[in-house]
C-alpha angles and dihedrals in degrees: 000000000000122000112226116234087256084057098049086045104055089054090057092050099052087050095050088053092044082056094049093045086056091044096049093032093089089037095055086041097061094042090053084053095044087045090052086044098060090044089063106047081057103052092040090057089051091051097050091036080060097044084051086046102050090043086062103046080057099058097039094066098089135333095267093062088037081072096038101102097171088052091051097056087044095056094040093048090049082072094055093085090157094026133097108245090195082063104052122084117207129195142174141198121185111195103194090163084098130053117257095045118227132208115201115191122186127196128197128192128186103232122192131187132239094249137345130288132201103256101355115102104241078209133065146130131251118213134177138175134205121182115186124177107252114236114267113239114260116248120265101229110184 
């Protein structure tokens, strides 16, 4: 039985497509994994954007918890929900030289990537600050 020229074609073109899908198979791989990289250095920064925030909502309640610098990693840590505890640092600074006084809290947070990129370091550390005016204290009238 002879095979028609559609018929011969049609084998040469699957073949053709079967050649470009193994050639574009890495490339659309490492894409995928840059792609869920990049998802997650930016969900890590917000995680850690809300912890300093938090932190700093905290501390901004009243000039007692402005000072409290354990009470503000624990409430900065309580917003880190994905994230390894054991890995953030967590500081705080209260200037109460001006008026209003201010609380700055910074959080850090090691990040590393899925996999290793040429000339992108695969490690680096997020780190965000929020500063927020404490409340001043309400007057005493007697």
């Amino acid at each position: 039985m002879h095979c028609s020229p559609l018929c011969s074609s049609q084998r040469t073109r699957r073949g053709v497509a079967a050649v470009e899908f193994a050639l574009l198979l890495p490339f659309i791989c490492f894409a995928f994994v840059a792609a869920v990289d990049f998802a997650r250095v930016v969900y890590f920064s917000i995680a850690v954007n809300n912890c300093a925030r938090n932190g700093a909502l905290y501390g901004s309640a009243n000039q007692t918890q402005a000072v409290n610098s354990s009470g503000i990693t624990a409430a900065a840590q309580q917003d880190a929900i994905n994230l390894d505890t054991s890995q953030m640092n967590v500081s705080s600074s209260t200037d109460s030289s001006t008026s209003p006084t201010w609380v700055q809290v910074t959080v850090t947070y090691p990040f590393t990537t899925i996999t290793k990129y040429p000339g992108i370091p695969s490690q680096l550390n997020l780190s965000r600050t929020v500063q927020m005016s404490v409340v001043p204290p309400t007057p005493q009238f007697n």
